[in-house]
C-alpha positions as CSV (number, residue, x, y, z in Angstrom):
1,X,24.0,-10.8,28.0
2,X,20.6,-11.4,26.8
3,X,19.8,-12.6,23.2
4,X,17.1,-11.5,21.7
5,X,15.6,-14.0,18.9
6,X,15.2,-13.0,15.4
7,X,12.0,-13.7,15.6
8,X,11.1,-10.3,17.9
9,X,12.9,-8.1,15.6
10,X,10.9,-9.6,12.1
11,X,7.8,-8.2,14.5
12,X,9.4,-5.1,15.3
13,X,9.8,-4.4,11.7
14,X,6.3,-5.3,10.5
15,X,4.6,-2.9,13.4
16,X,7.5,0.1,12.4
17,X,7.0,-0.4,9.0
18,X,2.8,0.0,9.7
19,X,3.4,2.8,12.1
20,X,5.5,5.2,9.6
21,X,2.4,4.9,7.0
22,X,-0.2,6.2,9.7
23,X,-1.6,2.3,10.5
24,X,-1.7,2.0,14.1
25,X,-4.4,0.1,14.7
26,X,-2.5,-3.3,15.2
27,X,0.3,-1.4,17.1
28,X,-2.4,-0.3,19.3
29,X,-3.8,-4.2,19.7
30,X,-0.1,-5.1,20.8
31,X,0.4,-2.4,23.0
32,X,-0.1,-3.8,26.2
33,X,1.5,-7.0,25.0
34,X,4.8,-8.7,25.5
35,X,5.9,-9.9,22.4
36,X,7.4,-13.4,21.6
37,X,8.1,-15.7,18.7
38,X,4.7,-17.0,18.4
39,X,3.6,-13.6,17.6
40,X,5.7,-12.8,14.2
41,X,3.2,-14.9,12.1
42,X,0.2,-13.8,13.5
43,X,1.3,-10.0,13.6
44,X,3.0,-10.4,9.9
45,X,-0.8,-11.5,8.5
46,X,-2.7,-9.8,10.6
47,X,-1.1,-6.5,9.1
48,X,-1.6,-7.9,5.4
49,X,-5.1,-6.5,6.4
50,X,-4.0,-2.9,7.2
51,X,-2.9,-1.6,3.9
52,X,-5.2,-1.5,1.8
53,X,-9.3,-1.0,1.9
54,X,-10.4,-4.6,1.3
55,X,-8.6,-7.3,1.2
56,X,-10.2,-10.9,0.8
57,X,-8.5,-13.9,1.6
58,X,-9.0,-17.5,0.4
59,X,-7.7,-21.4,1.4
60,X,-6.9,-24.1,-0.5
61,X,-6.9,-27.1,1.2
62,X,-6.0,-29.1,-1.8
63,X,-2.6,-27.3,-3.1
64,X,-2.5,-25.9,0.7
65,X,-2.3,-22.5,-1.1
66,X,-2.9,-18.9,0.6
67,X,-4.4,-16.6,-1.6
68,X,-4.8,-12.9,-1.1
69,X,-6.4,-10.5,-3.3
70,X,-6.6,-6.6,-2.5
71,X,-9.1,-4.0,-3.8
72,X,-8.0,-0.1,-3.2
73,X,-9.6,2.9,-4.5
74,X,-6.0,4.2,-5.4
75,X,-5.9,1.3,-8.2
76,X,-9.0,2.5,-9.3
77,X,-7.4,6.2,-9.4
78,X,-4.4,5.1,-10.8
79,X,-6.5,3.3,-14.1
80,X,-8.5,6.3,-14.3
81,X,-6.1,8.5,-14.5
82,X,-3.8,6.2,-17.2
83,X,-6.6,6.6,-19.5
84,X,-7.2,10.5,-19.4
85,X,-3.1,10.9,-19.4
86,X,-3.3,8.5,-22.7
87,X,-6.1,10.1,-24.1
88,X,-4.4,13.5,-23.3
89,X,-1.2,12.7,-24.9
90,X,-2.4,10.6,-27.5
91,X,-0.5,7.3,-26.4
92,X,-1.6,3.9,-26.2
93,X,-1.6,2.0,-23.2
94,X,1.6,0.2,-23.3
95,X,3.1,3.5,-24.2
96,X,2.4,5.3,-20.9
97,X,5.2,5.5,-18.6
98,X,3.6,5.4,-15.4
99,X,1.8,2.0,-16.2
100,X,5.9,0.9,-17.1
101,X,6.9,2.5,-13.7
102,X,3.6,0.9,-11.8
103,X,5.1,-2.7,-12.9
104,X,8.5,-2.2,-12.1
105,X,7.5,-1.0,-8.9
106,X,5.1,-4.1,-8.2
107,X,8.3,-6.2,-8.9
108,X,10.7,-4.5,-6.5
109,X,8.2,-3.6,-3.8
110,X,7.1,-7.6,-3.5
111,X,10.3,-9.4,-4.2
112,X,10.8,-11.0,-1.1
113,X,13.9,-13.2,0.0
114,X,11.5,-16.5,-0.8
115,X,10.6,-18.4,-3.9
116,X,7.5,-19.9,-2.9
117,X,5.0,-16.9,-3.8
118,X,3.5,-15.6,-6.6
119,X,1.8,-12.0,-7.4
120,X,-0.7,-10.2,-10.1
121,X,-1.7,-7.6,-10.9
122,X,-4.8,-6.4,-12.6
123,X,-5.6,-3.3,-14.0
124,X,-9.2,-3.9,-14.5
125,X,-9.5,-4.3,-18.0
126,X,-10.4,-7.8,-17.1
127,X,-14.0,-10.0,-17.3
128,X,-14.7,-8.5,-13.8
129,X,-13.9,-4.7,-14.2
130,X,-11.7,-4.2,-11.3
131,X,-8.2,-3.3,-10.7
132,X,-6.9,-5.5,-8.0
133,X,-3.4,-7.0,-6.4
134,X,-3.3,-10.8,-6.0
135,X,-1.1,-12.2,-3.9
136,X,-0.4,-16.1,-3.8
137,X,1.5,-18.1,-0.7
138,X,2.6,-21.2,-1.5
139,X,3.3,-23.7,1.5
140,X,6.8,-22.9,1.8
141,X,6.8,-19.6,2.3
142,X,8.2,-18.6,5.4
143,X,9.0,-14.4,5.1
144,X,5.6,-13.3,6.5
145,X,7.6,-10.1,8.2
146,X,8.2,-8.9,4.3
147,X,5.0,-9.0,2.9
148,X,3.5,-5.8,5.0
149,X,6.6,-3.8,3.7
150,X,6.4,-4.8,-0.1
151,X,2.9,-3.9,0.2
152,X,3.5,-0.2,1.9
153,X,5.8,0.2,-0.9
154,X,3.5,-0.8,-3.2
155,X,1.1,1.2,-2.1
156,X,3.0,4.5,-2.0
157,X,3.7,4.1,-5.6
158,X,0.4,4.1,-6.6
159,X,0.0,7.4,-4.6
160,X,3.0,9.1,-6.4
161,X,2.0,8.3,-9.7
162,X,-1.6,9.3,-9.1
163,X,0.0,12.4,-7.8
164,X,2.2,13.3,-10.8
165,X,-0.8,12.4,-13.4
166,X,-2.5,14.9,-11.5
167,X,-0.1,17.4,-12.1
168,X,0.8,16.8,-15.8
169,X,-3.0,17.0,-16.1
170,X,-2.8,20.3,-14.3
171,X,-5.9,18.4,-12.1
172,X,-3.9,20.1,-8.4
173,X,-5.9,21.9,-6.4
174,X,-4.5,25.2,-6.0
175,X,-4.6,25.0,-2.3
176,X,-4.4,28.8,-0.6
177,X,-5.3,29.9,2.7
178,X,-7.1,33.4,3.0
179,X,-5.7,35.4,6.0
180,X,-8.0,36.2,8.6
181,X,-9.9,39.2,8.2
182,X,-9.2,42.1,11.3
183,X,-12.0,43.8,12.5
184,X,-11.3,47.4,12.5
185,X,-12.0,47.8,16.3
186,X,-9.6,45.5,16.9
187,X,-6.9,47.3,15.2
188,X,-7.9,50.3,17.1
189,X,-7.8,48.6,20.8
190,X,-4.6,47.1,19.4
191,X,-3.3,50.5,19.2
């Protein structure tokens, strides 16, 4: 019987959980590639760079501390939209349920079965102006495999809830397709 290590499926998982969001770039890299155990880490950070447009990393030697810190233009969406949905509706911030729902998500989506990580996020009401994700790895941390997951998840609630702002603004495109037009001569050879 042949065992296969733990280790192969925490890889397995990262690349399927990139590949059902459309990321396939890093599936493509491994393609050709037999997999072991000394590919979970690099795999499970390599994909941290995947999800969203720009994500900046930093080291500190000191507190031997990972820090990630991920820009999107759907946070950006997301803000914008909270304060046209506020101003609509006459609410203040802390009032408006999809920043309640955005925050609960951000909890559930990046609670990993670890205790040595920390996250923020920022809405970009701060100093520098922009909405941003930070995520922080402490030393101990050793559930790489999760992180792509929590972050697909996080991701995809940001795109709902830009979504249904949209429609309680009524901002949908109405989205119709125009049937072809028939050329009368082709309606007569048809016949």
């Amino acid at each position: 019987m042949v065992e296969i290590n733990e280790w192969l499926w925490e890889t397995l998982y990262t690349l399927k959980k990139l590949y059902d969001h459309g990321k396939t770039s890093l599936l493509e890299q491994y393609a050709e590639h037999v997999l072991d155990g000394d590919d979970v880490g690099e795999i499970a950070i390599q994909a941290v760079y995947e999800i969203f447009a720009e994500t900046r990393d930093y080291w500190d030697d000191g507190n031997e501390l990972e820090t990630y810190v991920f820009f999107d233009p759907v946070f950006d969406e997301f803000q914008r939209l909270c304060k046209l949905y506020e101003n609509e509706i006459q609410i203040n911030a802390n009032e408006n349920p999809h920043r309640d729902a955005i925050r609960s998500a951000i909890r559930s989506s990046l609670y990993f079965n670890d205790y040595s990580y920390d996250y923020w996020y920022y809405d970009g009401t701060q100093r520098d102006g922009k909405a941003k994700l930070i995520l922080k790895l402490y030393p101990e941390f050793c559930q790489a495999y999760e992180i792509a997951g929590g972050l697909l998840e996080v991701y995809d609630a940001f795109e709902n809830h830009v979504k249904q702002m949209e429609e309680e603004l009524g901002m949908q495109e109405e989205r119709t397709v125009p049937f072809p037009k028939r050329q009368a001569e082709t309606l007569k050879e048809a016949a």
